[in-house]
PQR file of N, CA, C, O and H, with PARSE charges and radii, in Angstrom:
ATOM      1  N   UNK A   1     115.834 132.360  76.089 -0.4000 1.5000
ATOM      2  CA  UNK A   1     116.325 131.271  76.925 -0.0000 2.0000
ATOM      3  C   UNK A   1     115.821 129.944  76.351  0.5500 1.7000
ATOM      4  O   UNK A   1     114.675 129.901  75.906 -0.5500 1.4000
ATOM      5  N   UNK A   2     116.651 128.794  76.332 -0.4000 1.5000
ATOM      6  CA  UNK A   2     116.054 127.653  75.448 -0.0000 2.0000
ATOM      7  C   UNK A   2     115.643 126.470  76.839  0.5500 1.7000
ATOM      8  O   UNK A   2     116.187 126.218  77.915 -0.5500 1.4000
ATOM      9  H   UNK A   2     117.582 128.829  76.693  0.4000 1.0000
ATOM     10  N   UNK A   3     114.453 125.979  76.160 -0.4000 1.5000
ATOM     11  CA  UNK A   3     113.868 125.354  76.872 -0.0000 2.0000
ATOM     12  C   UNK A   3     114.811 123.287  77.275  0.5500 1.7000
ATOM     13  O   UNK A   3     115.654 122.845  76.495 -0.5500 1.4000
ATOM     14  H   UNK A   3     114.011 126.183  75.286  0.4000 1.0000
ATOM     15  N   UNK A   4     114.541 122.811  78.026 -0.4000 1.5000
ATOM     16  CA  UNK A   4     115.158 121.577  78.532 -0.0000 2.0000
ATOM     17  C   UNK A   4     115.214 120.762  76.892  0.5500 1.7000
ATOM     18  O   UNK A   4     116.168 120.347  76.234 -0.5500 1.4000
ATOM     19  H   UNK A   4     113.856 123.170  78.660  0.4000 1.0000
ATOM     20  N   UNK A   5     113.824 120.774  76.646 -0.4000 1.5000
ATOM     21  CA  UNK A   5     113.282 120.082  75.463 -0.0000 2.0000
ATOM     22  C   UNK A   5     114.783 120.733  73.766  0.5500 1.7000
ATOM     23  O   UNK A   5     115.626 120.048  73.187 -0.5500 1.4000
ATOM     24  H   UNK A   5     113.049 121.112  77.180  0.4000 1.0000
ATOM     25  N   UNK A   6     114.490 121.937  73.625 -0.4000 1.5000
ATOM     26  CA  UNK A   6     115.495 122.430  72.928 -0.0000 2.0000
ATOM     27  C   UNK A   6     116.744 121.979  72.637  0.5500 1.7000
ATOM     28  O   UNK A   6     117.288 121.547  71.620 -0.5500 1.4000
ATOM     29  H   UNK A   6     113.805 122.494  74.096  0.4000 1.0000
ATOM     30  N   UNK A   7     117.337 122.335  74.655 -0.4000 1.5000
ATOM     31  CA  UNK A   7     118.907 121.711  75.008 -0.0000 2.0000
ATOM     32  C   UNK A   7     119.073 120.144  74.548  0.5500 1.7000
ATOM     33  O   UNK A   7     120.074 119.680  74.002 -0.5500 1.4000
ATOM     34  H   UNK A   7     116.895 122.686  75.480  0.4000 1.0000
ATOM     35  N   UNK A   8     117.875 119.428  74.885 -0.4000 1.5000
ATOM     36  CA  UNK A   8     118.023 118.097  74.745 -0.0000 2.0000
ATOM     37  C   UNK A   8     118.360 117.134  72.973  0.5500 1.7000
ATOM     38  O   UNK A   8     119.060 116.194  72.595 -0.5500 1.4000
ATOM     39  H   UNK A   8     117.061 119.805  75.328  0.4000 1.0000
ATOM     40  N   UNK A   9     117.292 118.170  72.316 -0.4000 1.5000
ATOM     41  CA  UNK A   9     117.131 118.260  70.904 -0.0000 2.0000
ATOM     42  C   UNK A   9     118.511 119.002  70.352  0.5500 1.7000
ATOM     43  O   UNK A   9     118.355 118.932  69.133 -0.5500 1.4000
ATOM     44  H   UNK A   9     116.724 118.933  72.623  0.4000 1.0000
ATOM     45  N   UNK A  10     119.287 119.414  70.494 -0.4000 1.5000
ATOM     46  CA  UNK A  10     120.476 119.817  70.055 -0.0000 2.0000
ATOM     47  C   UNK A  10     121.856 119.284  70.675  0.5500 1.7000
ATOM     48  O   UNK A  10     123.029 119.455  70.342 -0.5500 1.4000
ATOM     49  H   UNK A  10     119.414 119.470  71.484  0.4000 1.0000
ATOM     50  N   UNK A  11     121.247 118.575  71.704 -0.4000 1.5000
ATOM     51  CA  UNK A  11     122.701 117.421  71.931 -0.0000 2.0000
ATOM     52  C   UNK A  11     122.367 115.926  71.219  0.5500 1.7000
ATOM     53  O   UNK A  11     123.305 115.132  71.148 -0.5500 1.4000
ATOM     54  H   UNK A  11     120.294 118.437  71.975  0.4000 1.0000
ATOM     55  N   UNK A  12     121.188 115.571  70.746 -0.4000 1.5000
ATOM     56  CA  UNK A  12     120.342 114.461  70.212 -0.0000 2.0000
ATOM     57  C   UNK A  12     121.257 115.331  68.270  0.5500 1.7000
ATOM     58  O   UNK A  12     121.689 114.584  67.393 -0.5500 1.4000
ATOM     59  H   UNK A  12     120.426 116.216  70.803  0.4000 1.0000
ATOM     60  N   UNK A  13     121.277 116.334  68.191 -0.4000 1.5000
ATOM     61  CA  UNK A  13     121.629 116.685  67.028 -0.0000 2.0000
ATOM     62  C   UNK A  13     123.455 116.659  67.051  0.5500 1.7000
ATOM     63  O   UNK A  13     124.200 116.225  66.173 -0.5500 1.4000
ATOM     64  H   UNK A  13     120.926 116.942  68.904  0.4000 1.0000
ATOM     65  N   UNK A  14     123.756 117.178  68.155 -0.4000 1.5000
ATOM     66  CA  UNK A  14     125.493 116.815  68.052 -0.0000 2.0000
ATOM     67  C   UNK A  14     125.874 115.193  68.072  0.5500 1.7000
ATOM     68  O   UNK A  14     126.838 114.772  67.432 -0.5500 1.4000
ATOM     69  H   UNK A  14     123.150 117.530  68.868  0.4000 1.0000
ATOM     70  N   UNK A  15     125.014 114.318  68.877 -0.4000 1.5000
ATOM     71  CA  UNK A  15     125.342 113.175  69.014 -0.0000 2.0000
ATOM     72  C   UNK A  15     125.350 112.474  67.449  0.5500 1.7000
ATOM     73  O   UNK A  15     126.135 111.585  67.119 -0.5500 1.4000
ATOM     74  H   UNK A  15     124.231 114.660  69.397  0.4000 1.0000
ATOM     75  N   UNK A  16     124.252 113.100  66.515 -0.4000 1.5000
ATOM     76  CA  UNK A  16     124.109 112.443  65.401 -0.0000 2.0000
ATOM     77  C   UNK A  16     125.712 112.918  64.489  0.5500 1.7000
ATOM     78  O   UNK A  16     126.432 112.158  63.841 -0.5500 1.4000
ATOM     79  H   UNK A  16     123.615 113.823  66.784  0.4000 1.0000
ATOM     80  N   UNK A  17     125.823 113.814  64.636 -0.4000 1.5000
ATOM     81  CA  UNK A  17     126.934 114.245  64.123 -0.0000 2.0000
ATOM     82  C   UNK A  17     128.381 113.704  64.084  0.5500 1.7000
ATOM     83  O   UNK A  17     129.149 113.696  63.122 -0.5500 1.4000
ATOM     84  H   UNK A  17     125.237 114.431  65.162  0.4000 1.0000
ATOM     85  N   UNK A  18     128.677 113.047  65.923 -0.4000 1.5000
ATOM     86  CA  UNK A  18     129.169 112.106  66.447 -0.0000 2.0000
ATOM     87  C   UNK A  18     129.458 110.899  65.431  0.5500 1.7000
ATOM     88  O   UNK A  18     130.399 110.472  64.762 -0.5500 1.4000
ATOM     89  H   UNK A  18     128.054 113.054  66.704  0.4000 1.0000
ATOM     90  N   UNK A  19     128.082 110.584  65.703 -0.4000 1.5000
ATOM     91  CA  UNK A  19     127.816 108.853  64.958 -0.0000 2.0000
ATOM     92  C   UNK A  19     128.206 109.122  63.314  0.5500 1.7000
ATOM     93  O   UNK A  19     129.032 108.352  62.822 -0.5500 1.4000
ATOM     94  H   UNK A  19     127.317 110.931  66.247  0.4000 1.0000
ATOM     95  N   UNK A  20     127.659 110.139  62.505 -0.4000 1.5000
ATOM     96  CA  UNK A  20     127.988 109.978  61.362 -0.0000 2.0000
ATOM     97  C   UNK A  20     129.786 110.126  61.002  0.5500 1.7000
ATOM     98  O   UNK A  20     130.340 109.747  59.970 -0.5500 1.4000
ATOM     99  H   UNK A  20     126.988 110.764  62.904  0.4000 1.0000
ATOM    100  N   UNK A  21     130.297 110.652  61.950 -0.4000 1.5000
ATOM    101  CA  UNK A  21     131.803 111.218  61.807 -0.0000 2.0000
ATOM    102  C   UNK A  21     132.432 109.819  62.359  0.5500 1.7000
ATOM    103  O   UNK A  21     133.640 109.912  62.575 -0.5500 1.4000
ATOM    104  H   UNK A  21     129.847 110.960  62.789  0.4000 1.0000
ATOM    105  N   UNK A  22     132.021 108.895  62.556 -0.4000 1.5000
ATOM    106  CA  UNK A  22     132.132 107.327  62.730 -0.0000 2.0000
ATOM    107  C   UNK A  22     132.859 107.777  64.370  0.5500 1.7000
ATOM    108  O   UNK A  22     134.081 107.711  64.506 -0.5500 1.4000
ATOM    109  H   UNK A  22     131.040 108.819  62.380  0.4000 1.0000
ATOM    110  N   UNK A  23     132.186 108.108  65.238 -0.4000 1.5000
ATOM    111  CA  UNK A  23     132.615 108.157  66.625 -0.0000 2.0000
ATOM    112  C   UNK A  23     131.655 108.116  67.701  0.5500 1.7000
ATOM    113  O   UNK A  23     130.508 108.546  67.580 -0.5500 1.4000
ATOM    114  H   UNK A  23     131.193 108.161  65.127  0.4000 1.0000
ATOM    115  N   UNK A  24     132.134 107.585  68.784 -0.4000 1.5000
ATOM    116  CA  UNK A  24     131.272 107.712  70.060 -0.0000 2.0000
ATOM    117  C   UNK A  24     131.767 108.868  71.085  0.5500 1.7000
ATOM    118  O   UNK A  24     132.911 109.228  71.360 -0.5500 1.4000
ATOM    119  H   UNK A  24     133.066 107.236  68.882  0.4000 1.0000
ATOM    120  N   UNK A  25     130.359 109.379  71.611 -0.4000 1.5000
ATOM    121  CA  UNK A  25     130.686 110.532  72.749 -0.0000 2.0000
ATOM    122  C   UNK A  25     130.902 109.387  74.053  0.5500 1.7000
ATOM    123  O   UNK A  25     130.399 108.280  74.244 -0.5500 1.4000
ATOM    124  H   UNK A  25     129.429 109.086  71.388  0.4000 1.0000
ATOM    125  N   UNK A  26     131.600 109.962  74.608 -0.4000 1.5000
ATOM    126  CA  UNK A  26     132.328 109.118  76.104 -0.0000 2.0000
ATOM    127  C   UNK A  26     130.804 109.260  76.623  0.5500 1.7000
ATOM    128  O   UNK A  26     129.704 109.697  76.287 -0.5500 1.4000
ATOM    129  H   UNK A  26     132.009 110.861  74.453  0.4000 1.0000
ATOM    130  N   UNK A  27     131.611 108.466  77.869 -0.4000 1.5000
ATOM    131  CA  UNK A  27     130.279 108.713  79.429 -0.0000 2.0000
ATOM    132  C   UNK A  27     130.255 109.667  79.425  0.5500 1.7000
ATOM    133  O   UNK A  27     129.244 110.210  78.979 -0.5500 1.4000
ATOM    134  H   UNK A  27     132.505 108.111  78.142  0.4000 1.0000
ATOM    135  N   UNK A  28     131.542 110.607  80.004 -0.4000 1.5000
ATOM    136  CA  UNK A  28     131.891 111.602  80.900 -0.0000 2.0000
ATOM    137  C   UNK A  28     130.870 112.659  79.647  0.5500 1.7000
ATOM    138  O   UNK A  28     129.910 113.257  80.132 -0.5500 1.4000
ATOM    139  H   UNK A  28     132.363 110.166  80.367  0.4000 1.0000
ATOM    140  N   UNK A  29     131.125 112.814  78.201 -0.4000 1.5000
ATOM    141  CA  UNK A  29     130.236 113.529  77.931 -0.0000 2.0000
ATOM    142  C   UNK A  29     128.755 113.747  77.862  0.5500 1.7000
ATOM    143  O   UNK A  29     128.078 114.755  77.656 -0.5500 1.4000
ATOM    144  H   UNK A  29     131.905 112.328  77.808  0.4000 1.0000
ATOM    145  N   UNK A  30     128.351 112.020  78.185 -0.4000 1.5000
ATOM    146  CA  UNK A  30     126.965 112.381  77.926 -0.0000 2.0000
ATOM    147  C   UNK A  30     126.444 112.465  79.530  0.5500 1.7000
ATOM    148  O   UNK A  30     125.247 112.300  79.761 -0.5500 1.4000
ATOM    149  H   UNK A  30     128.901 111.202  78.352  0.4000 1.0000
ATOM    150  N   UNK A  31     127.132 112.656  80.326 -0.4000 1.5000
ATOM    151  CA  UNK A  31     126.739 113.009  81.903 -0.0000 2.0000
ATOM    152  C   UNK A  31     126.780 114.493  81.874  0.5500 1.7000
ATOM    153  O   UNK A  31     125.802 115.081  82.337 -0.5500 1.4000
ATOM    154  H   UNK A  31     128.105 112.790  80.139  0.4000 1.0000
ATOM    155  N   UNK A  32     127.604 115.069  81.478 -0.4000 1.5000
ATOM    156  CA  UNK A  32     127.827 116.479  81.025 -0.0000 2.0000
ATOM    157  C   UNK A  32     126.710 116.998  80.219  0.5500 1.7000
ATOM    158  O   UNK A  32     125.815 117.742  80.620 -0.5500 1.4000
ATOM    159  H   UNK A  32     128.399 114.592  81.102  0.4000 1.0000
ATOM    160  N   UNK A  33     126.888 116.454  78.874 -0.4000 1.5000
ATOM    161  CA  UNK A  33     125.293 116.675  78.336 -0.0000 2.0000
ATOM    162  C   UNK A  33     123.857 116.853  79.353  0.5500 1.7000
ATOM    163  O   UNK A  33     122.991 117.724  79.268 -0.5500 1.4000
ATOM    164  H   UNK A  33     127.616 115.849  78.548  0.4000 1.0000
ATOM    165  N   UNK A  34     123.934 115.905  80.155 -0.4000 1.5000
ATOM    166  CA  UNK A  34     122.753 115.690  80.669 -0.0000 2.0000
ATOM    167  C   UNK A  34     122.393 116.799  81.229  0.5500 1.7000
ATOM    168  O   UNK A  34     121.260 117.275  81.150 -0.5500 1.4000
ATOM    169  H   UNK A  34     124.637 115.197  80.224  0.4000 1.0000
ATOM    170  N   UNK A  35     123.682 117.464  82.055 -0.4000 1.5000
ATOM    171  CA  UNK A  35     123.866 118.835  83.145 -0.0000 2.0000
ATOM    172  C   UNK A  35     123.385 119.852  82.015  0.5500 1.7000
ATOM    173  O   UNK A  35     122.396 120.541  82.261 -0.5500 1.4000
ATOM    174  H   UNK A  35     124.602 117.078  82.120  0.4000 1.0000
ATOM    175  N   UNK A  36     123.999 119.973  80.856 -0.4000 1.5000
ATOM    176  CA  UNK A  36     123.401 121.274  80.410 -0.0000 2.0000
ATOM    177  C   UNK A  36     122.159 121.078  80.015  0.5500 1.7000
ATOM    178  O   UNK A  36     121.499 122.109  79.889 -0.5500 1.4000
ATOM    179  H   UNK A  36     124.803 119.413  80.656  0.4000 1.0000
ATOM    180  N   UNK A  37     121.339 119.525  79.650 -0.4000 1.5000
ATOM    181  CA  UNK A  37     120.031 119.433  78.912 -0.0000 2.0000
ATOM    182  C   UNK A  37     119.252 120.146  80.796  0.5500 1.7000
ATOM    183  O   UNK A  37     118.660 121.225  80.772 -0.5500 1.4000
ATOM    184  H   UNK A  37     121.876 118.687  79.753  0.4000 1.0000
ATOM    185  N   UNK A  38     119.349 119.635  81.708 -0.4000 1.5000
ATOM    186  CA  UNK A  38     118.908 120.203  82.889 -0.0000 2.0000
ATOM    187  C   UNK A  38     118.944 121.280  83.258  0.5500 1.7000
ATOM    188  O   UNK A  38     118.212 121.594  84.197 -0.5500 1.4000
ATOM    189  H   UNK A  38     119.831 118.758  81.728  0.4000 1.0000
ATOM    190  N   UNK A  39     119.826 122.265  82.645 -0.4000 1.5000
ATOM    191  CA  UNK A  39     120.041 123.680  82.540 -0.0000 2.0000
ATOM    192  C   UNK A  39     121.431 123.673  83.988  0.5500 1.7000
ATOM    193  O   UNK A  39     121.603 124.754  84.552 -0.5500 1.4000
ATOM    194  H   UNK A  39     120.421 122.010  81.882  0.4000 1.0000
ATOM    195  N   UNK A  40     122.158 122.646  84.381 -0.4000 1.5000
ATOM    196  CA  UNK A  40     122.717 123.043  85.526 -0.0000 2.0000
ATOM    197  C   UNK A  40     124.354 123.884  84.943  0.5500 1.7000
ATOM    198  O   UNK A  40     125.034 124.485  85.774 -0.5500 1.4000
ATOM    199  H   UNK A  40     122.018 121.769  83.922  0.4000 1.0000
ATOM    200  N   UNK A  41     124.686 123.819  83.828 -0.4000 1.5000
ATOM    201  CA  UNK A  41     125.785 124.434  82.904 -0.0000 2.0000
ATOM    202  C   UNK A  41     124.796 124.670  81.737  0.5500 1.7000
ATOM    203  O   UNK A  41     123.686 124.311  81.342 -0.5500 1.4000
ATOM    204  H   UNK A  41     124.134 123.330  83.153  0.4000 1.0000
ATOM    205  N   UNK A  42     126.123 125.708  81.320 -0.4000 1.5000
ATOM    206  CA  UNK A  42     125.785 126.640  80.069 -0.0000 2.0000
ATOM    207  C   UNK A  42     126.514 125.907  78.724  0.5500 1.7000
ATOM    208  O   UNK A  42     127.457 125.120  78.801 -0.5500 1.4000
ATOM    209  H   UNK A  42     127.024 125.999  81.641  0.4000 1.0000
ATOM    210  N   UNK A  43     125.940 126.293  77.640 -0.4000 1.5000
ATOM    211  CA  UNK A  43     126.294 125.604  76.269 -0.0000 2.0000
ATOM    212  C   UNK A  43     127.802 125.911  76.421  0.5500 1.7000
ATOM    213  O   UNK A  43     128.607 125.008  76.194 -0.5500 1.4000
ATOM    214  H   UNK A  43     125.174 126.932  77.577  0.4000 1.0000
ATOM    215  N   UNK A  44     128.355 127.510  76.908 -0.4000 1.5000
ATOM    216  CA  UNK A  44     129.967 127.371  77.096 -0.0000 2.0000
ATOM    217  C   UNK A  44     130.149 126.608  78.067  0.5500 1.7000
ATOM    218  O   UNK A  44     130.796 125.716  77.519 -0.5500 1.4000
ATOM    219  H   UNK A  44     127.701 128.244  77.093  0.4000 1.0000
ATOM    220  N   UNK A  45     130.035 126.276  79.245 -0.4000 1.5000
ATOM    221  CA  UNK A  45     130.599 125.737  80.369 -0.0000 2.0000
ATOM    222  C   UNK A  45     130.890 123.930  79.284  0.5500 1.7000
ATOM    223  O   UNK A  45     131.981 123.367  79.189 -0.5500 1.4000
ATOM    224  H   UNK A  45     129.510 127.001  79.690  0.4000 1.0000
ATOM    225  N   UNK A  46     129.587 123.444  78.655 -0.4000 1.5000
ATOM    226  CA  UNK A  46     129.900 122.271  78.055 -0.0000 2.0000
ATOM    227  C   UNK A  46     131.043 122.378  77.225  0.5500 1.7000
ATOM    228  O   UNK A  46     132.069 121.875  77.683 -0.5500 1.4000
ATOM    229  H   UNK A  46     128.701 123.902  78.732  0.4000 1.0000
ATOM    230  N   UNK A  47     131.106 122.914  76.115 -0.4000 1.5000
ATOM    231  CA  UNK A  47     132.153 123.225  75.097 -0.0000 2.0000
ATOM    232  C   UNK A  47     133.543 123.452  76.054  0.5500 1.7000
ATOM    233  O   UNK A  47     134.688 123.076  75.801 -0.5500 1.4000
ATOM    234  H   UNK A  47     130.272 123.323  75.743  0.4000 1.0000
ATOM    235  N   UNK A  48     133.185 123.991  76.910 -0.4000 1.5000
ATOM    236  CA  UNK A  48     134.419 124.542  77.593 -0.0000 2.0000
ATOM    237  C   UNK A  48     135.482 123.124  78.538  0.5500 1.7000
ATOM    238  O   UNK A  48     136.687 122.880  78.598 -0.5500 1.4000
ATOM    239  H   UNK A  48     132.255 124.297  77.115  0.4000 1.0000
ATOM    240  N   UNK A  49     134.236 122.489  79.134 -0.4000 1.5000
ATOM    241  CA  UNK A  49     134.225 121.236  79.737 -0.0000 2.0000
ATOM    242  C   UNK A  49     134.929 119.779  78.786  0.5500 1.7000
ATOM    243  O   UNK A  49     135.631 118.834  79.148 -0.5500 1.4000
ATOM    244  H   UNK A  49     133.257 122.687  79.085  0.4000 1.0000
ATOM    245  N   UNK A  50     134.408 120.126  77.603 -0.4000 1.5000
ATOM    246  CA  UNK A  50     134.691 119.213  76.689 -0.0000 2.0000
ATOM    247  C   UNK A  50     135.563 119.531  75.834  0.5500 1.7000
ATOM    248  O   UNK A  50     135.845 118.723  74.949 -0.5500 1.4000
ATOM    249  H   UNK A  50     133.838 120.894  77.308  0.4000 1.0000
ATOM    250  N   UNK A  51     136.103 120.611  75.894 -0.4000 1.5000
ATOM    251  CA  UNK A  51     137.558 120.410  74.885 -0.0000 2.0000
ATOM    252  C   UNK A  51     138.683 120.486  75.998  0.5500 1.7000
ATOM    253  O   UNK A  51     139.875 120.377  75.709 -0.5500 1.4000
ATOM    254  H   UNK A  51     135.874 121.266  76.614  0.4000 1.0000
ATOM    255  N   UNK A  52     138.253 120.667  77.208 -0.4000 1.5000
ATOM    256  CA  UNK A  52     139.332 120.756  78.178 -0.0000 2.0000
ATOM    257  C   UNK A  52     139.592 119.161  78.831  0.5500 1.7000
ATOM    258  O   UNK A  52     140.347 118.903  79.768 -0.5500 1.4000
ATOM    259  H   UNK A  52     137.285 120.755  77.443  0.4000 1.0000
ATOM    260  N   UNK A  53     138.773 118.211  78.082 -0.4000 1.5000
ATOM    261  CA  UNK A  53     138.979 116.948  78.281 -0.0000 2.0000
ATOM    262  C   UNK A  53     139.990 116.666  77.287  0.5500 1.7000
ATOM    263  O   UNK A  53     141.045 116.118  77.608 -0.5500 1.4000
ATOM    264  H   UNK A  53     138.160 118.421  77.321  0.4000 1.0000
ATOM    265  N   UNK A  54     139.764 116.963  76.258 -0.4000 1.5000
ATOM    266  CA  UNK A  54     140.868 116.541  74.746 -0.0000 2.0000
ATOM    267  C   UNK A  54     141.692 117.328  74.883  0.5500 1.7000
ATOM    268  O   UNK A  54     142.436 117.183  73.912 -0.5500 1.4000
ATOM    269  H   UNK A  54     138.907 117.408  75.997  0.4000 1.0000
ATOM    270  N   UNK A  55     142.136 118.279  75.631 -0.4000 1.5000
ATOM    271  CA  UNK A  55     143.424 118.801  75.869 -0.0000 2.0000
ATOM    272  C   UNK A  55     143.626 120.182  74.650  0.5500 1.7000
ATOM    273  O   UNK A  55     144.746 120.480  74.236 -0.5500 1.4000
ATOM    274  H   UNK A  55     141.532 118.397  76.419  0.4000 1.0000
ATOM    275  N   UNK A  56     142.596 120.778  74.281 -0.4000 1.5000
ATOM    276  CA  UNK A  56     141.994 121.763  73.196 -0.0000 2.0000
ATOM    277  C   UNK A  56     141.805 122.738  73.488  0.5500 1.7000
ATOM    278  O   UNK A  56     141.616 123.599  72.629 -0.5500 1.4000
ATOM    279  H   UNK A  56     141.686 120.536  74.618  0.4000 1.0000
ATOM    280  N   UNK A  57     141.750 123.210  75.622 -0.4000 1.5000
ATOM    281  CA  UNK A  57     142.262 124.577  76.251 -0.0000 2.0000
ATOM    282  C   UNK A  57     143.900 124.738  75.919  0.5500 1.7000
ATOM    283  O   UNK A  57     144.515 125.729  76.312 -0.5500 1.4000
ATOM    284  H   UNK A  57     141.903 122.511  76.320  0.4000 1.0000
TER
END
């Protein structure tokens, strides 16, 4: 099970990924982020959450 610290450190690692791909993550994702760094969703529920924003379900 990964710890808050972990979750937090691997959206701090997608965000960089973000920025280098010359883009910004919305609000709506980094409020989302926040829910899974808190453990209140799962790494799918995010992924799942976030491509069903870009229309990618």
């Amino acid at each position: 099970m990964s710890t808050p610290a972990l979750r937090a450190q691997w959206v701090e690692e997608a965000d960089h990924s973000v920025y280098l791909e010359g883009l910004t993550a919305s609000s709506e994702y980094k409020a989302n982020a926040d829910q899974y760094i808190a453990g209140e969703i799962s790494a799918d529920e995010l992924v799942k959450i976030t491509r069903s924003r870009y229309g990618l379900e």
